[in-house]
C-alpha positions in Angstrom: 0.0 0.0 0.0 2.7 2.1 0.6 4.0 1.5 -2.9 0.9 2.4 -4.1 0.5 5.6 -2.3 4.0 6.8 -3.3 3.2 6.6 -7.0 0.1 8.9 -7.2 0.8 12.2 -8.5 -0.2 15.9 -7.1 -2.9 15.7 -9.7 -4.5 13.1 -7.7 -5.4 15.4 -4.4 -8.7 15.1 -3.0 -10.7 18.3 -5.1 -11.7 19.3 -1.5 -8.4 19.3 -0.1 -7.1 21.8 -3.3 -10.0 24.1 -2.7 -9.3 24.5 1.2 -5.5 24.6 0.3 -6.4 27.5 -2.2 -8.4 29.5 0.1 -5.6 31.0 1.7 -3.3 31.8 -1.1 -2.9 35.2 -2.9 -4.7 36.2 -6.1 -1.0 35.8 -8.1 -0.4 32.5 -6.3 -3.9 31.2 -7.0 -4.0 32.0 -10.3 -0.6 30.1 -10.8 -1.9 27.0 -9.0 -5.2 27.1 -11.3 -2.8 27.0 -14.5 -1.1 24.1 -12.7 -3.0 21.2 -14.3 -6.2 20.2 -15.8 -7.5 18.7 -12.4 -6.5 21.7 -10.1 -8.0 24.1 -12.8 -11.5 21.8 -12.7 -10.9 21.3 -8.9 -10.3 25.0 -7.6 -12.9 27.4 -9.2 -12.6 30.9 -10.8 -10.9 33.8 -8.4 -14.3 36.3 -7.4 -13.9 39.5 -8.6 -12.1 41.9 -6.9 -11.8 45.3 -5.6 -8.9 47.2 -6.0 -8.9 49.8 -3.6 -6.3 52.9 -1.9 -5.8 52.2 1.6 -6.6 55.7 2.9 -3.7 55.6 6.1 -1.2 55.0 3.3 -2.6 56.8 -0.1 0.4 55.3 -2.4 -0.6 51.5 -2.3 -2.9 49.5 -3.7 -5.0 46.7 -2.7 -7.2 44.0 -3.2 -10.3 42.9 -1.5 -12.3 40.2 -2.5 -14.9 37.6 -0.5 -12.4 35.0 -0.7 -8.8 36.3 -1.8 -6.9 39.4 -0.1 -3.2 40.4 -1.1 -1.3 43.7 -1.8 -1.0 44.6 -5.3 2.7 44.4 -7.1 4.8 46.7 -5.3 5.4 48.1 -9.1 2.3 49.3 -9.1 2.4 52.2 -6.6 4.8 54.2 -9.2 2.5 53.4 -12.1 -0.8 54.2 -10.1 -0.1 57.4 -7.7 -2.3 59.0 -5.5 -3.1 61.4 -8.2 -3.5 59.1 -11.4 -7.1 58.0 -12.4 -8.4 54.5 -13.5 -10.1 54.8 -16.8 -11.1 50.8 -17.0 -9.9 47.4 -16.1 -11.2 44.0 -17.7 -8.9 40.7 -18.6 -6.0 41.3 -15.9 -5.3 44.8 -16.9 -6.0 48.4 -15.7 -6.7 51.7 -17.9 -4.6 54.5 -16.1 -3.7 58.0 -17.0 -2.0 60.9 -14.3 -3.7 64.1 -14.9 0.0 65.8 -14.9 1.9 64.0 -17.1 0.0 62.0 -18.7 1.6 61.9 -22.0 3.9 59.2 -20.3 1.4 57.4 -17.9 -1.9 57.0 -19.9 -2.2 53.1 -20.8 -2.8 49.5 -19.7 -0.9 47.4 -16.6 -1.1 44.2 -15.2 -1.3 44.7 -11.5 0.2 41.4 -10.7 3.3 41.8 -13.3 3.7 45.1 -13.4 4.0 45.0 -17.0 2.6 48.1 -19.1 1.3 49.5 -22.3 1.5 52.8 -23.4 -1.2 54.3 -25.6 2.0 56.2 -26.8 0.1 57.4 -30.1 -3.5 58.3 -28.3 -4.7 62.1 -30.4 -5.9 64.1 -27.7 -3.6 63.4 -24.4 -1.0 64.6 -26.8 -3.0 67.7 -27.4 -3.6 68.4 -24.6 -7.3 69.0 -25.3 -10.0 66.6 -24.6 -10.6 64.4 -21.5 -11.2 60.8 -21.9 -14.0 59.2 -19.0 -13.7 56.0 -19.8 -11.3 53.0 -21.7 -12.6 49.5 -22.9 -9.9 47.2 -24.4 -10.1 43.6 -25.7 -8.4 40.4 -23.7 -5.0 39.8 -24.1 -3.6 43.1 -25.1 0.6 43.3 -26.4 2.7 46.3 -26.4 2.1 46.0 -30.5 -1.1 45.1 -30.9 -4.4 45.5 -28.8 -7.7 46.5 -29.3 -9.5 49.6 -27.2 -12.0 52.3 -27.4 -12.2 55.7 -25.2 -15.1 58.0 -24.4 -13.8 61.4 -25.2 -15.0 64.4 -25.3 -14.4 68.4 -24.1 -16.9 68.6 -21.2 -19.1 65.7 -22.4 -17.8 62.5 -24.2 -19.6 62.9 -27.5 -16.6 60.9 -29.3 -15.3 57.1 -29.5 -11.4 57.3 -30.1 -10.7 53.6 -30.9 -8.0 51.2 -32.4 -8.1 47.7 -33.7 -4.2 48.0 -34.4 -2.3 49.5 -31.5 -0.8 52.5 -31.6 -1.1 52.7 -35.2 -5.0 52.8 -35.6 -6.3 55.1 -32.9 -9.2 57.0 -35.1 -12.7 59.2 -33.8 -15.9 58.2 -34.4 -18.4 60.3 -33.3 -21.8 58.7 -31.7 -25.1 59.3 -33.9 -28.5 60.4 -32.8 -26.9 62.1 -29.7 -29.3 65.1 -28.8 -27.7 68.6 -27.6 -27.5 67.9 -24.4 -26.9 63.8 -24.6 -23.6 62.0 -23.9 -22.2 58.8 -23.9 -22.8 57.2 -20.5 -21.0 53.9 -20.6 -19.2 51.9 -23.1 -18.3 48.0 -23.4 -16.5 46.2 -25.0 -17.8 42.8 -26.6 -16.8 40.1 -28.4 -19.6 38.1 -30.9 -20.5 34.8 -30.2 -20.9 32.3 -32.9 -20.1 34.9 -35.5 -16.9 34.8 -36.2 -15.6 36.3 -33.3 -16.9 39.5 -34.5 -15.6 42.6 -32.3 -18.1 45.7 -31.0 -17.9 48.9 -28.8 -21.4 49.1 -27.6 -22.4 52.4 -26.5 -25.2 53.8 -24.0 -26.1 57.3 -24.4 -27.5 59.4 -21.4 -30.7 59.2 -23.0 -31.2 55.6 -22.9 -30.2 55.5 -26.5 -27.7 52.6 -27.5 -25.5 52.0 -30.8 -23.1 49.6 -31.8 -19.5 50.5 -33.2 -18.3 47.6 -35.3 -13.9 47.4 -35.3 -12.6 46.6 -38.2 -8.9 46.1 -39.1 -9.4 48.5 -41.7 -12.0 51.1 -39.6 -15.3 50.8 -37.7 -19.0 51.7 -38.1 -21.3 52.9 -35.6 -24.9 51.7 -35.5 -28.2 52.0 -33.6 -29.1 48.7 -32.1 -32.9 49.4 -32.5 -34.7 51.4 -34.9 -31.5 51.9 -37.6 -34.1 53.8 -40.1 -34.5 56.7 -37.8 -32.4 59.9 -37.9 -33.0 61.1 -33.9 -34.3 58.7 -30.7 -37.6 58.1 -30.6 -37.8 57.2 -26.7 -41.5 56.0 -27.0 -40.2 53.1 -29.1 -37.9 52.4 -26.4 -39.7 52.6 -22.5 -42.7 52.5 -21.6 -44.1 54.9 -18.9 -43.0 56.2 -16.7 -39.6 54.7 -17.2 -39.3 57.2 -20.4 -39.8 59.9 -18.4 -37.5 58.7 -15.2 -34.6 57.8 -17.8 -33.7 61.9 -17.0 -33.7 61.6 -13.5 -30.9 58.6 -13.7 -27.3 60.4 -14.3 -25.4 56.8 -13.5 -25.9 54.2 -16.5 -24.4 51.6 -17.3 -24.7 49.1 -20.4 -24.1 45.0 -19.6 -23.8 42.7 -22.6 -24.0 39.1 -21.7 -22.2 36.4 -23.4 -25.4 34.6 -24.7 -26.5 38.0 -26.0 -28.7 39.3 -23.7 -29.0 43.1 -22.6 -29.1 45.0 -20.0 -29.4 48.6 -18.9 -28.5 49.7 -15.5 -30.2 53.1 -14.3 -29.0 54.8 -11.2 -30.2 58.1 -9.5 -26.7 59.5 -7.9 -28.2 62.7 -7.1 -30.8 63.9 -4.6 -34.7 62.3 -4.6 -36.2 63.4 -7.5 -39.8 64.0 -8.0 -42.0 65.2 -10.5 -45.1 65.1 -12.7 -46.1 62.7 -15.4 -47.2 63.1 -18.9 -50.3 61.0 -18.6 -50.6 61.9 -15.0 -49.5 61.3 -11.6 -46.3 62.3 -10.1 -42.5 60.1 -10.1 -40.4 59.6 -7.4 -36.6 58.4 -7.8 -35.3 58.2 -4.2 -31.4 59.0 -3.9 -29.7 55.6 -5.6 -32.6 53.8 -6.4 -31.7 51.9 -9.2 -33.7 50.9 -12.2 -32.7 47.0 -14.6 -34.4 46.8 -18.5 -33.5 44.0 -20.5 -33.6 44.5 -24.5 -36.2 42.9 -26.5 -35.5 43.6 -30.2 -39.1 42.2 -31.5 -40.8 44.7 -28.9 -41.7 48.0 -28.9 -40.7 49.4 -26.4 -38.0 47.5 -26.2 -36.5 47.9 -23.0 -38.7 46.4 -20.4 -38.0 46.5 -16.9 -37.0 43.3 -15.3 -37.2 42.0 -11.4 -34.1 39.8 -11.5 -31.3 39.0 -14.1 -31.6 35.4 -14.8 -29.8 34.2 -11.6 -26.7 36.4 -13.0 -24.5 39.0 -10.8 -23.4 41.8 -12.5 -20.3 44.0 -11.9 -20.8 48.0 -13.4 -18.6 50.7 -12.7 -15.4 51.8 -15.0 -14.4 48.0 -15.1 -15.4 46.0 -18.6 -19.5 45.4 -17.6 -19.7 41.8 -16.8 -22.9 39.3 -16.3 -21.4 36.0 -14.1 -23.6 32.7 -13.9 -24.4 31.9 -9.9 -26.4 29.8 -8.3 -29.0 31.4 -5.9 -27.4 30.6 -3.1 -24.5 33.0 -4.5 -21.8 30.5 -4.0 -21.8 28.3 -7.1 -21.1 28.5 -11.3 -17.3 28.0 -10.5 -17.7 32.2 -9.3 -17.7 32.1 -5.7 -18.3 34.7 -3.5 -21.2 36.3 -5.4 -25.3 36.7 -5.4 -27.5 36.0 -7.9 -29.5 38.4 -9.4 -27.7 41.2 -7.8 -25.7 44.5 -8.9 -22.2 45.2 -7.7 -21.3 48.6 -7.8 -18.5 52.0 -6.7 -20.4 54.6 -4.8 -18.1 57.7 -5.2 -18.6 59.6 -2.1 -17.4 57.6 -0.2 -15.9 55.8 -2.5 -17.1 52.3 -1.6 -18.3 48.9 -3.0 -21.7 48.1 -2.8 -24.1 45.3 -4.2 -28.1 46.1 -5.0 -30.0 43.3 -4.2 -33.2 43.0 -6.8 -35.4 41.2 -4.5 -34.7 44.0 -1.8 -34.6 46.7 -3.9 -31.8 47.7 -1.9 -27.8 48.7 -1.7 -25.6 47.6 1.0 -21.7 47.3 1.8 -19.7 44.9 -0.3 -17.1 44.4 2.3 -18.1 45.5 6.4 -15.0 45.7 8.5 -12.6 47.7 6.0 -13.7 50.9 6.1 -10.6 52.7 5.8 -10.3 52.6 2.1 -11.3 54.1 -0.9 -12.1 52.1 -4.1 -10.2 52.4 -6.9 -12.2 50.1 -9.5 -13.6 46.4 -9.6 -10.8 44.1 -11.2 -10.7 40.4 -13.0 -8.2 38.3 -13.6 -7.4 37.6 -17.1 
C-alpha cells in the first residue's frame, strides 16, 4: 500500500483538499496553481472578482479585497498608479490608467500582478492636450504591438469614441449618432460576438437611454443604432414604456451590460438627490437618492427595453471595469464564481468611495465588504 501511495501524483489530491489549500493563497499565487493542471484548474474554481482599492492611512498603495482572496497589489504598481492618477477601465488582468500631470507618459494598460505596461503612446488628444477621456474599454489579451480599445472622449461631455483595432497605429474618432444637444455617452463596453466569427463591437449607451453599436474593423469601424436603424433622432417611445421614459432623466449613473449569450441589460442609477416630479399621462415620479432601475432589450418589442425583477440568476459587476454578467447559483456561491449573489448589482459609490451590491429582491444597496472601512475604491478588477 505504501508502494501504491507513493506513485500517485499531485494531480490526484482530493478536489476538497485543493479548494481548502487554495483558500488562503494570494490572487497571483492562485492563479498560478489554477494553471497548474487540468485537475487543479477543474478542482479550484474561478478567483471572485475583486476590488482594488487605496488604503486611505497610506494613499500610495494599492489593494485587493475580495470575499475570498486578499493580497497587496505588485509593489510596481504604486509608481505606475499614484495617488493622483485615475483608472479609466480594467477588464482581462489589466487596468486603464492615466496621471492628470503628465499623462503623455502614464496614460495606458498594466497588469497589476506583473507590473507589465502598455502605453497608448500614439492616443490624439492626451497629446493635445485637449479633450478628457472618461472611460477606456480594451479587448483580452492586449501586447505592447497590438491591442484593441475604445475611449469616451469628449471636451466637457464625451460625444466621441477614439478607438483602435491596431495599436498604436490605428487610434481614429468616431463620433456617436443620434446624440441630442444635451446627450452624452454614459457607458461603453467592450464585446466580443458569439458564434459569429468572433466579431468585435464597442457598444455604447447614451445618457438618454439611446444605444449604438461601433463595429472594429482592421481597416475602420461603423457605428450603428441597435434598434430602430431607419431613424435619424431617438424616438424614446419606441424604447420605454411609462414612466420609465420619463424617469430615464432623472438617472445620471448608466451603465450598459452585454451578456455572453447576447442578452442586454441597462442599469439606471439616481446618484443625485430624490427626484420628483409630474407625469405626462398623470401622476407624479419619485426616484429616491440611488434607487436603481434594470431593463433588459427585447428587439421584437416596442418598447424594447422592459423593466425586469431579476437577471436570470446572473450577478453583474458595473462601474469603469469592462461590464460583466457572471452565472451563480442562488445561493450565490456556485457556477465555479464564488463569493457572489445571484441576481444582484455590484457597484463603486463615489462619495465615499465604496463597493456596494443592490439586491433586486430588496430593492436595496448595502456594503460589499463591512470591517474595511478605511479605504477608498479604486475600480472592480478580474483576472485575465
Amino acid at each position: 500500500m505504501a508502494a501504491m501511495a507513493s506513485s500517485r501524483g499531485w494531480g490526484d489530491l482530493p478536489p476538497d483538499l485543493l479548494a481548502l489549500i487554495a483558500d488562503g493563497l494570494t490572487i497571483k499565487a492562485y492563479t498560478r496553481v489554477r494553471a497548474v493542471c487540468t485537475a487543479w484548474r477543474a478542482a479550484i474554481p474561478a478567483a471572485s472578482p475583486s476590488l482594488l482599492v487605496r488604503l486611505d492611512w497610506n494613499r500610495h498603495d494599492a489593494w485587493f479585497l475580495s470575499p475570498r482572496i486578499s493580497t497587496a497589489l505588485h509593489e510596481r504598481l504604486a509608481t505606475l498608479l499614484p495617488d493622483r492618477s485615475v483608472c479609466l477601465g480594467s477588464g482581462h488582468g489589466w487596468v486603464a490608467v492615466h496621471d492628470p500631470i503628465f499623462y503623455e507618459l502614464q496614460f495606458g494598460l498594466v497588469d497589476p500582478l506583473t507590473g507589465v505596461d502598455i502605453p497608448f503612446s500614439s492616443f490624439p488628444h492626451f497629446a493635445e492636450h485637449k479633450l478628457r477621456v472618461s472611460k477606456v474599454v480594451f479587448a483580452p489579451h492586449p501586447t505592447p504591438t497590438d491591442f484593441t480599445a475604445a475611449a469616451i472622449t469628449g471636451h466637457d461631455e464625451g460625444r466621441v469614441i477614439t478607438y483602435t483595432a491596431q495599436g498604436n497605429s490605428g487610434w481614429a474618432d468616431a463620433g456617436c449618432p443620434r446624440l441630442g444637444d444635451r446627450d452624452s455617452i454614459a457607458d461603453v463596453v467592450y464585446h466580443e460576438e458569439r458564434g459569429g466569427g468572433g466579431e468585435r463591437a464597442v457598444y455604447c449607451l447614451a445618457t438618454s437611454g439611446d444605444v449604438h453599436v461601433l463595429r472594429l474593423h482592421d481597416a475602420g469601424g461603423a457605428f450603428e443604432p441597435l434598434f430602430d436603424r431607419g431613424n435619424a433622432a431617438f424616438d424614446a417611445a419606441a424604447a420605454f414604456a411609462p414612466p420609465y421614459d420619463t424617469i430615464r432623466h432623472c438617472t445620471n449613473a448608466k451603465n450598459l451590460v452585454a451578456c455572453d449569450d447576447g442578452d442586454l441589460y441597462q442599469i439606471w442609477r439616481n446618484n443625485s438627490c430624490t427626484r420628483m416630479g409630474p407625469l405626462p399621462g398623470g401622476g407624479e415620479y419619485r426616484v429616491e437618492y440611488n434607487q436603481m432601475f434594470v431593463l433588459r432589450y427585447h428587439p421584437r418589442r416596442r418598447p424594447c427595453w422592459v423593466p425586469v425583477e431579476d437577471l436570470g440568476g446572473r450577478a453583474v459587476v458595473v462601474g469603469k471595469n469592462n461590464s460583466v454578467a457572471l452565472r451563480v447559483d442562488g445561493g450565490g456561491g456556485g457556477g465555479g464564481v464564488p463569493g457572489l449573489r445571484a441576481n444582484c448589482v455590484y457597484w463603486t459609490d463615489i462619495c465615499p468611495a465604496r463597493a456596494k451590491v443592490f439586491d433586486m429582491v430588496s430593492g436595496k444597496s448595502t456594503l460589499c465588504f463591512h470591517g474595511v472601512e478605511d479605504h477608498r475604491a479604486i475600480c472592480w478588477y478580474f483576472l485575465a
